[in-house]
C-alpha positions in Angstrom: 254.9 211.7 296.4 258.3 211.3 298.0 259.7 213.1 301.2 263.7 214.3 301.3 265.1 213.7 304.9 266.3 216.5 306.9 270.0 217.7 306.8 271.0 221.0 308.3 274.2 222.4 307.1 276.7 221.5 304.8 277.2 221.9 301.0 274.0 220.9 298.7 272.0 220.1 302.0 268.0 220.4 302.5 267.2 221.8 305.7 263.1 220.9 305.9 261.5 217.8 304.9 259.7 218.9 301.8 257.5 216.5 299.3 258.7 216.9 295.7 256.0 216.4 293.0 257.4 216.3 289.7 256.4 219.3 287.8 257.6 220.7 284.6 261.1 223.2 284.5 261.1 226.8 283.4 263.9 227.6 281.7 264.3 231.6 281.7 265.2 233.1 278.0 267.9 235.3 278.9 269.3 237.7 281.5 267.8 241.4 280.9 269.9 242.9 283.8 272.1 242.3 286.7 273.8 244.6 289.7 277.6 243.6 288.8 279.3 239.8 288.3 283.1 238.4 288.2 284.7 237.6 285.0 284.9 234.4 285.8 281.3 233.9 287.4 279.2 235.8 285.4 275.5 235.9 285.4 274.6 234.2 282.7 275.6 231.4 284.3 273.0 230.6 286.3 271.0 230.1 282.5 273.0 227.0 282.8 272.4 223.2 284.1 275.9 223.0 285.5 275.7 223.9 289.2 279.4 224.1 289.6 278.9 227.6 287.1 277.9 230.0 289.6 277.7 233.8 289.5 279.2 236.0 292.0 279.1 239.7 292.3 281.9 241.7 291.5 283.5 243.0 294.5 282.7 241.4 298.7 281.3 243.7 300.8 278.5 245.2 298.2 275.1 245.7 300.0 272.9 243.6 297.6 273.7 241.6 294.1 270.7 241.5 291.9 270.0 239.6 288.9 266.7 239.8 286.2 265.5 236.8 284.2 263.0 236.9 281.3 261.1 234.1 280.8 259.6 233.4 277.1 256.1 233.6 277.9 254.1 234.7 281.0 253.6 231.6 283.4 252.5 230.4 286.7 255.1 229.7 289.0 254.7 226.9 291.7 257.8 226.3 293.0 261.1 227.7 293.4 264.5 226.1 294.4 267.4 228.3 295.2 271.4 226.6 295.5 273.1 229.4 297.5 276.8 230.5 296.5 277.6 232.8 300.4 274.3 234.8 300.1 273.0 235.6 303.6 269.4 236.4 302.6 267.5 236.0 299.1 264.8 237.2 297.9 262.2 236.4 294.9 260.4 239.2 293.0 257.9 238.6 290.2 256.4 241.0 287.7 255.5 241.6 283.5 256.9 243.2 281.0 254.0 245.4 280.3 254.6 246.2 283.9 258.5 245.5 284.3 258.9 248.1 286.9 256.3 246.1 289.5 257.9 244.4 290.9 255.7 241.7 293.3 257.1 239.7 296.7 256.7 235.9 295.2 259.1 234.8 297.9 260.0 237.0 300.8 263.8 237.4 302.0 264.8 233.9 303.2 267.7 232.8 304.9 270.7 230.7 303.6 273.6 231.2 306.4 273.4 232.3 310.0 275.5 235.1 311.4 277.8 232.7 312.5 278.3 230.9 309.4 278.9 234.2 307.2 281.9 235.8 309.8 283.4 232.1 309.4 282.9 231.5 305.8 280.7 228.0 306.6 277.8 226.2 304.6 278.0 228.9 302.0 276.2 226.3 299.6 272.8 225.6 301.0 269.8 224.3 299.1 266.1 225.6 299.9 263.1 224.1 297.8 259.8 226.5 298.7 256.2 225.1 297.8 253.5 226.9 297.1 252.9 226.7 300.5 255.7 229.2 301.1 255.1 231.8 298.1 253.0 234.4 298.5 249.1 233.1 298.4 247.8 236.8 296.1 250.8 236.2 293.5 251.5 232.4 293.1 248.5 232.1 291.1 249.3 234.8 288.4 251.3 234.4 285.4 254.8 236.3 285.3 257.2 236.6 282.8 259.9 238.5 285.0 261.9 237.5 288.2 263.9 239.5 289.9 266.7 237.9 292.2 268.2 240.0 295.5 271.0 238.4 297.5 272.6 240.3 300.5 275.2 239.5 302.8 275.2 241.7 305.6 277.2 239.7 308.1 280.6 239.8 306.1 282.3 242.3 304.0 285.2 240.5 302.7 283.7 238.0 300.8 281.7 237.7 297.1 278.6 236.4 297.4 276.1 235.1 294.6 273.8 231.9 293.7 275.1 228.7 292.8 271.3 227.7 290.5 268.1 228.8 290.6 265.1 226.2 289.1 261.3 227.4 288.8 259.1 225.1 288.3 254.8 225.6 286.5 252.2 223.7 288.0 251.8 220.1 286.1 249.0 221.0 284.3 250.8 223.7 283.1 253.4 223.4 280.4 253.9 226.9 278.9 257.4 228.6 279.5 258.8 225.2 280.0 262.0 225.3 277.6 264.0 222.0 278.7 261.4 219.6 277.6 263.0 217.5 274.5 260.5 217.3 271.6 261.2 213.4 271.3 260.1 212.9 274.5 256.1 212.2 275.0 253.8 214.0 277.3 252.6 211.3 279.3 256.3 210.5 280.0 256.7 211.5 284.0 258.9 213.9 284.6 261.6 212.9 286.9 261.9 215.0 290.4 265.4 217.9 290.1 267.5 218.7 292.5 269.6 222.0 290.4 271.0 219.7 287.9 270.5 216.1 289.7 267.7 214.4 289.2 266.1 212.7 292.0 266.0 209.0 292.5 262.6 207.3 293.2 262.1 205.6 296.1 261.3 201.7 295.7 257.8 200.8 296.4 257.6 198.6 300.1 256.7 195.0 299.2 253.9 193.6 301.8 255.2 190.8 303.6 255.7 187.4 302.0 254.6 188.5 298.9 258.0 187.5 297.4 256.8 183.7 298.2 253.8 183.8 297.6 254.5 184.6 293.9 257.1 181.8 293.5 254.7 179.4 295.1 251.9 180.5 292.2 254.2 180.6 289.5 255.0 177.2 290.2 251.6 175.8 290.6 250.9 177.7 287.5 253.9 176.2 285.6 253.6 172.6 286.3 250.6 170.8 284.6 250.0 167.3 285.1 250.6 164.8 282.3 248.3 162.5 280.6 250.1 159.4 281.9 250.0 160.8 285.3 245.9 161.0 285.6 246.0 157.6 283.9 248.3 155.7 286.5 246.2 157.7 289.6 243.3 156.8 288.2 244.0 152.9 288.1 245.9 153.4 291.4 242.3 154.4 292.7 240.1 151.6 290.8 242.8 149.1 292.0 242.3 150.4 295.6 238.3 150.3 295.3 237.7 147.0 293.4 237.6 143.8 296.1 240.7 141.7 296.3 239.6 137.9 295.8 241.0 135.6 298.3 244.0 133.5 297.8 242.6 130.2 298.2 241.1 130.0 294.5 243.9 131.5 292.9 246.0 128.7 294.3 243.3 126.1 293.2 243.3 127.3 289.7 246.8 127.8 289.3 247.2 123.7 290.6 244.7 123.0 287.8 246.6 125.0 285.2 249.4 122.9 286.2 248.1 119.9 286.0 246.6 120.5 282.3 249.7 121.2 281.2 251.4 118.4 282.2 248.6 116.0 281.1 249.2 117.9 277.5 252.7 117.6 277.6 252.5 113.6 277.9 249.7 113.2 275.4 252.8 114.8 273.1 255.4 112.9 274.1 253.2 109.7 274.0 254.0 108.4 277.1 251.5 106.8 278.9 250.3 107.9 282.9 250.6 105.5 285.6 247.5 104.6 287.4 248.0 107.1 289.7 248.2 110.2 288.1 245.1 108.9 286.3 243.3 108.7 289.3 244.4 111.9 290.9 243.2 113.7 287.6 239.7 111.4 288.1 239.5 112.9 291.5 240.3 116.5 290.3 237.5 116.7 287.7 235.1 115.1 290.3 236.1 117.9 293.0 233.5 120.3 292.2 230.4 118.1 292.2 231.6 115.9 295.1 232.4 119.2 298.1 235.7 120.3 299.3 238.8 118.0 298.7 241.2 115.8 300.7 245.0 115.6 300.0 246.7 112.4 301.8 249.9 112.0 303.0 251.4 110.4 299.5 249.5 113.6 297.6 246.8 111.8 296.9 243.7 113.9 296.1 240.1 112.7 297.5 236.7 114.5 298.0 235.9 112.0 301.4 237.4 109.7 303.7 235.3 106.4 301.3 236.8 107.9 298.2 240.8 108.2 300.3 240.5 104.3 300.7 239.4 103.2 297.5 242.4 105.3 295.9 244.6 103.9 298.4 243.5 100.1 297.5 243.8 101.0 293.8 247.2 102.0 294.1 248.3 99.4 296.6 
């Protein structure tokens, strides 16, 4: 349900805050009788769309111009909305065609222009919408199949007055007598909310606050997926992080003794024989793990105790 802001005065204006429900059209059949028209505003006119085709009585000054629709079947009327074309006062009358002479108040005499406005020739094209709320209570729940339109202008006597449109509209539930609907179009399509022949723009819904954000922010979550590779590298990240580091000291000792198997291998190949020396330092490496923790001397001389130092010294000396 939408609201139309208040305007008071001026051409096409609404002058009460009304809530427009989209209901279905009725489209009268034809024109059974009018009071007079111009040639060039005639009645049948107002069977059109176009709001710029208006219908106008014949000569200013006449005490009221009147104007009878038929409709094709008998229907409910709900709503009525009236463009005035210099009308002071209309009125809406209801009856059947059993009955046409009947004649029942659906709308009572409303005004379109102030005295004011009709000496001065102002705001001669006001729009009124009227609910059910503002029909008569005893005849807006009947079903009619004639309405009668009386427009008067009692305040100026110069001046042809008329109606610019005039739009009925059933209750939703209601589609009989409705004759603009198209036949491609499907029933659960909503019908749009009319202004005459402008149709009403919907109102945007309000977005809550950060909502805009918090979509983007879940799209992206949604939208990135972690890679196989990924889990792999955090998870040996994490075993890395949780598995004891060993300490430096026998990493050293092992690469020394990698290195000193390699060199030993490398002059087995080349056939050279070791000096006394590097025989005894590779004696005193493969008796380091029996004998306790190791010595080096000054001249790189490796020992297990301070005895063992001075016999490698005397050797070598």
């Amino acid at each position: 349900m939408r609201v139309i802001a208040l305007e008071k005065g001026g051409a096409g204006s609404v002058d009460r805050r009304l809530p427009l429900v989209a209901m279905p059209v009725i489209k009268p059949q034809n024109i059974s009788t009018f009071s007079s028209e111009d040639s060039n505003h005639p009645a049948r006119n107002l069977l059109s769309s176009d709001t710029y085709r208006k219908w106008k009585c014949a000569t200013g000054g006449e005490k009221q111009a009147v104007v009878v629709f038929e409709l094709r079947t008998p229907v409910q009327i709900r709503s009525v909305d009236i463009g005035n074309e210099g009308s002071a006062f209309v009125e809406v009358l209801v009856a059947r065609s059993s009955a046409a002479d009947d004649y029942k108040v659906l709308l009572m005499a409303s005004s379109f222009m102030t005295p004011s406005d009709s000496k001065t020739w102002r705001n001669t094209n006001r729009v009124r919408m009227f609910g059910p709320d503002k029909l008569s209570k005893g005849v807006v729940e009947q079903k009619w199949d004639r309405v009668k339109i009386v427009c008067t202008q009692p305040y100026n006597k110069k001046e042809q007055y008329g109606l610019s449109f005039l739009t009925l509209h059933s209750p939703p539930d209601d589609s009989s007598g409705t004759g603009d609907e198209e036949k491609t179009t499907p029933k659960t399509t909503p019908t749009k909310p009319k202004l005459g022949a402008f149709s009403l723009k919907e109102e945007p819904k309000a977005l809550p606050t950060g909502s805009l954000f918090y979509k983007k922010e879940g799209s992206s979550s949604q939208g990135s997926g972690v890679s196989a590779a990924a889990q792999a590298r955090s998870a040996t990240a994490a075993a890395l992080q949780n598995s004891p580091s060993p300490s430096p000291a026998p990493i050293r000792e092992k690469r020394r003794r990698e290195g000193h198997g390699r060199r030993e291998e490398e002059g087995e190949k080349d056939g050279k024989k070791k000096p006394a020396g590097e025989q005894n330092k590779t004696k005193a490496l493969s008796a380091r793990d029996s004998r306790g923790p190791m010595v080096i001397c000054h001249n790189y001389h490796v020992c297990t105790n301070f005895k063992d130092q001075i016999s490698v010294l005397a050797s070598i000396g």
